[in-house]
One Martini backbone bead per residue (centre of mass of N, CA, C, O) as a GRO file, in nm:
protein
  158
    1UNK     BB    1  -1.069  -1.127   0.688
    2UNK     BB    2  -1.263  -0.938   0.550
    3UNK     BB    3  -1.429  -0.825   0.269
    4UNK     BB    4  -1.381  -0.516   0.302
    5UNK     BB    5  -1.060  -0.554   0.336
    6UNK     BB    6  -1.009  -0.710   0.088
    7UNK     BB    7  -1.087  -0.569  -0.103
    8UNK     BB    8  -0.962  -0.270  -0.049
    9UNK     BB    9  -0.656  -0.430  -0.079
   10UNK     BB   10  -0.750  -0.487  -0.388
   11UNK     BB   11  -0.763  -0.202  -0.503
   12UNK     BB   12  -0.496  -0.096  -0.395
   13UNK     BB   13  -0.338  -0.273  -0.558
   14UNK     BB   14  -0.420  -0.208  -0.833
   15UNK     BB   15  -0.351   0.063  -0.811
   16UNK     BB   16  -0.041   0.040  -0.762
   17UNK     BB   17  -0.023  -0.108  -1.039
   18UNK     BB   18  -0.127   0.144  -1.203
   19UNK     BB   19   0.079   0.318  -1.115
   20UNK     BB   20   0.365   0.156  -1.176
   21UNK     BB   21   0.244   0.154  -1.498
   22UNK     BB   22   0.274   0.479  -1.524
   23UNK     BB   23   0.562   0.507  -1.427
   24UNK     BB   24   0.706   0.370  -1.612
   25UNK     BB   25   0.609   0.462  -1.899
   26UNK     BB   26   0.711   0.766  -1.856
   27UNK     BB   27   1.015   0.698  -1.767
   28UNK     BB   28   1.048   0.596  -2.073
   29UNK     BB   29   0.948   0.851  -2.232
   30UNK     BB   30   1.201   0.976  -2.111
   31UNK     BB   31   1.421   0.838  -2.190
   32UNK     BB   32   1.391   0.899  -2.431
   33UNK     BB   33   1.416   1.194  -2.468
   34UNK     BB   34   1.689   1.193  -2.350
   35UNK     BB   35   1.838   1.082  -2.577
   36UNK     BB   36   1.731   1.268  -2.813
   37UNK     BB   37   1.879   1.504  -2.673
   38UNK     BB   38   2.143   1.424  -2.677
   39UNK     BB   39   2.164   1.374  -2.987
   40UNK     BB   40   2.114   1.689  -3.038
   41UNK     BB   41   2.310   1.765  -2.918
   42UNK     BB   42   2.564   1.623  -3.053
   43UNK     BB   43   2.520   1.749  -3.326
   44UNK     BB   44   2.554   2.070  -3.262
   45UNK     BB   45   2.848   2.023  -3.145
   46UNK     BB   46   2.943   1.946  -3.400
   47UNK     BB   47   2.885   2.160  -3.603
   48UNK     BB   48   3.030   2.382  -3.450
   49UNK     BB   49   3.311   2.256  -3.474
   50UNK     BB   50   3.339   2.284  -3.748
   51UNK     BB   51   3.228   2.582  -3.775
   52UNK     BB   52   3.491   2.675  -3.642
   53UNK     BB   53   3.739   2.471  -3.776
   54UNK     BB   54   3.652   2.435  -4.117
   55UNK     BB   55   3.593   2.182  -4.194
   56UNK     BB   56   3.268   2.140  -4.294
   57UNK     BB   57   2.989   2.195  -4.430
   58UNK     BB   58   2.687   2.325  -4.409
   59UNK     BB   59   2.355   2.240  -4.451
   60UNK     BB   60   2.047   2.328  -4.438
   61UNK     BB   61   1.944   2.021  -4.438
   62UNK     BB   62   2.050   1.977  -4.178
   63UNK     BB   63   1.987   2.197  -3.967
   64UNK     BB   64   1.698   2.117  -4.007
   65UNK     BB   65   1.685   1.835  -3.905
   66UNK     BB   66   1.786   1.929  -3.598
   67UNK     BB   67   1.532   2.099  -3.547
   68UNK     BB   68   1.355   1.904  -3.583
   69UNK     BB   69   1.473   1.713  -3.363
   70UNK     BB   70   1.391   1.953  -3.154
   71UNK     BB   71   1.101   1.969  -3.198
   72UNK     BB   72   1.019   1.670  -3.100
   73UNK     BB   73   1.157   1.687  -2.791
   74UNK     BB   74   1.000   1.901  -2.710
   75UNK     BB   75   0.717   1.772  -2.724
   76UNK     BB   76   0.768   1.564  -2.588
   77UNK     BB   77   0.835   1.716  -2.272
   78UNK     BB   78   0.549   1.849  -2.295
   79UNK     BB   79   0.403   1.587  -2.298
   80UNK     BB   80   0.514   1.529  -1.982
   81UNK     BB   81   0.444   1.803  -1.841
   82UNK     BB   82   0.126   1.719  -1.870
   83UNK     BB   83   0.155   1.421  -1.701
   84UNK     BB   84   0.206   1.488  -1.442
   85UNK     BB   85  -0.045   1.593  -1.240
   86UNK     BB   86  -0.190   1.276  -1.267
   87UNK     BB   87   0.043   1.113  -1.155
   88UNK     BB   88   0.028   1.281  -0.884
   89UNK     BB   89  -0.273   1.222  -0.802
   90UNK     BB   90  -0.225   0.926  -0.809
   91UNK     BB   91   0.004   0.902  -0.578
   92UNK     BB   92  -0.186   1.046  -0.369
   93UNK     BB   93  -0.431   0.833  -0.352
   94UNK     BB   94  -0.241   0.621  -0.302
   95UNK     BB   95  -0.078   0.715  -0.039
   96UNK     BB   96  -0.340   0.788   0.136
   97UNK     BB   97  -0.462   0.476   0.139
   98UNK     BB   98  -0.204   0.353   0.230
   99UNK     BB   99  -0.208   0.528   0.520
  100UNK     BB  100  -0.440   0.417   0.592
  101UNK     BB  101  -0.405   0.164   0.634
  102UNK     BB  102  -0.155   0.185   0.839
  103UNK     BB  103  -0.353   0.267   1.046
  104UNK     BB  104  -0.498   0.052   1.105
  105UNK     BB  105  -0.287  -0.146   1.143
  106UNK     BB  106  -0.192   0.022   1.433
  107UNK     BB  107  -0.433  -0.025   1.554
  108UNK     BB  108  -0.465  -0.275   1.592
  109UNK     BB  109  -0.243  -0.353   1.726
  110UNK     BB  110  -0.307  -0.201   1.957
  111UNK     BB  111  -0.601  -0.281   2.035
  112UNK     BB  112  -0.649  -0.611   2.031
  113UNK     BB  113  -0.426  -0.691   2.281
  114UNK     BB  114  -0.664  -0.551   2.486
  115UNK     BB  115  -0.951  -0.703   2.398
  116UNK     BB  116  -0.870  -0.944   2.457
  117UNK     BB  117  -0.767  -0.875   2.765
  118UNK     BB  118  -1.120  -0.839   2.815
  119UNK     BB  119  -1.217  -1.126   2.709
  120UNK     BB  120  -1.036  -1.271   2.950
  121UNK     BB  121  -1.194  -1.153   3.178
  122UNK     BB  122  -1.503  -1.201   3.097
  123UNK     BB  123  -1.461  -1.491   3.140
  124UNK     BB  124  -1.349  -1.509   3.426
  125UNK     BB  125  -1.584  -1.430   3.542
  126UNK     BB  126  -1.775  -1.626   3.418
  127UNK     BB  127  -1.667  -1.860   3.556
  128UNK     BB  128  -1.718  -1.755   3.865
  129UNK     BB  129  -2.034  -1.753   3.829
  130UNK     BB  130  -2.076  -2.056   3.780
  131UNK     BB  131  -1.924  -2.158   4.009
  132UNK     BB  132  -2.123  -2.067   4.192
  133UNK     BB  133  -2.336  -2.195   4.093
  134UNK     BB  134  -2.290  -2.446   4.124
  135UNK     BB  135  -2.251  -2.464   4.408
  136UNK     BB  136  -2.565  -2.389   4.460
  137UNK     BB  137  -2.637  -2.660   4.332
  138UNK     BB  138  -2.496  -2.834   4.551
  139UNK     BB  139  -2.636  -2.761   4.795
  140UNK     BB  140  -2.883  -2.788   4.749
  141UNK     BB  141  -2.873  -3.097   4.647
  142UNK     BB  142  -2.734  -3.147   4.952
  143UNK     BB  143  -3.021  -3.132   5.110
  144UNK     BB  144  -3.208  -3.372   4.904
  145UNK     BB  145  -2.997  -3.593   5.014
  146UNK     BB  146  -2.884  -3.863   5.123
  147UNK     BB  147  -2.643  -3.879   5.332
  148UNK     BB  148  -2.426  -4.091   5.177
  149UNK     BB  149  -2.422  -3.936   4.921
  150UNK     BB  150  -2.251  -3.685   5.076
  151UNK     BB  151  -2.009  -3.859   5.114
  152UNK     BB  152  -1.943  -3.956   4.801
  153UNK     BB  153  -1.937  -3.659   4.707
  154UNK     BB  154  -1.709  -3.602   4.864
  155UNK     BB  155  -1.487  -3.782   4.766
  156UNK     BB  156  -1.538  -3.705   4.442
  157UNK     BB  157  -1.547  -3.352   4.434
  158UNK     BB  158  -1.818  -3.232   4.300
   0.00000   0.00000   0.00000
């Protein structure tokens, strides 16, 4: 593998890890707000239940206690739903590169094995070649060699 090649992988591999850390992250925060918000409905439902059922009186300072639980879970909320934007562009630059990534690794596959059958091509001519050569040189020099010479190489097979 090239190092333009590992280099690429291992950016892209950190990018994965940093948006896999960042939707994590999210995901986490998300979940703790529908907790807090379970919890804000489960309390609201029960104090409607008491004040239907006149089971108990309700304070000022409960009422308004479950209120600020409920602004502060709306404002997480609010908060995660600007965080959507940037985690998506992050996923898609993300998604992306990891796209073309698998383009060229499928390129590879598709031509490589192309390539490789081209350049054993390329040997068996250049094979072909030589051998003339060869052959070329050995006519030349038993031209210019004693009979008895080319009787020795004819046995050789040379």
């Amino acid at each position: 593998m090239s190092d333009f090649a590992s280099d690429t992988l291992s950016k892209l591999q950190m990018e994965r890890s940093a948006l896999e850390k960042s939707k994590a992250e999210y995901s986490n925060e998300s979940d703790l707000a529908d907790d807090a918000l379970r919890d804000v409905e489960k309390a609201v439902d029960q104090m409607r239940n008491d004040a239907i059922s006149g089971k108990s009186k309700m304070s000022r300072k409960e009422i308004e206690s479950i209120a600020l639980q409920l602004m502060n879970v709306a404002s997480k909320v609010s908060d995660l739903k600007e965080k959507i934007p940037d985690l998506e562009n992050q996923m898609r630059k993300v998604t992306h590169k990891e796209h073309e990534s698998t383009k060229r690794e499928a390129l590879f596959i598709n031509e490589e094995p192309m390539r490789l059958d081209d350049c054993l091509e390329r040997c068996k001519a250049l094979t072909g070649t030589l051998q003339t050569l060869k052959e070329g040189f050995l006519n030349h020099s038993l031209q210019t060699i004693y009979p008895f010479q080319v009787r020795l190489l004819v046995r050789l097979r040379l």
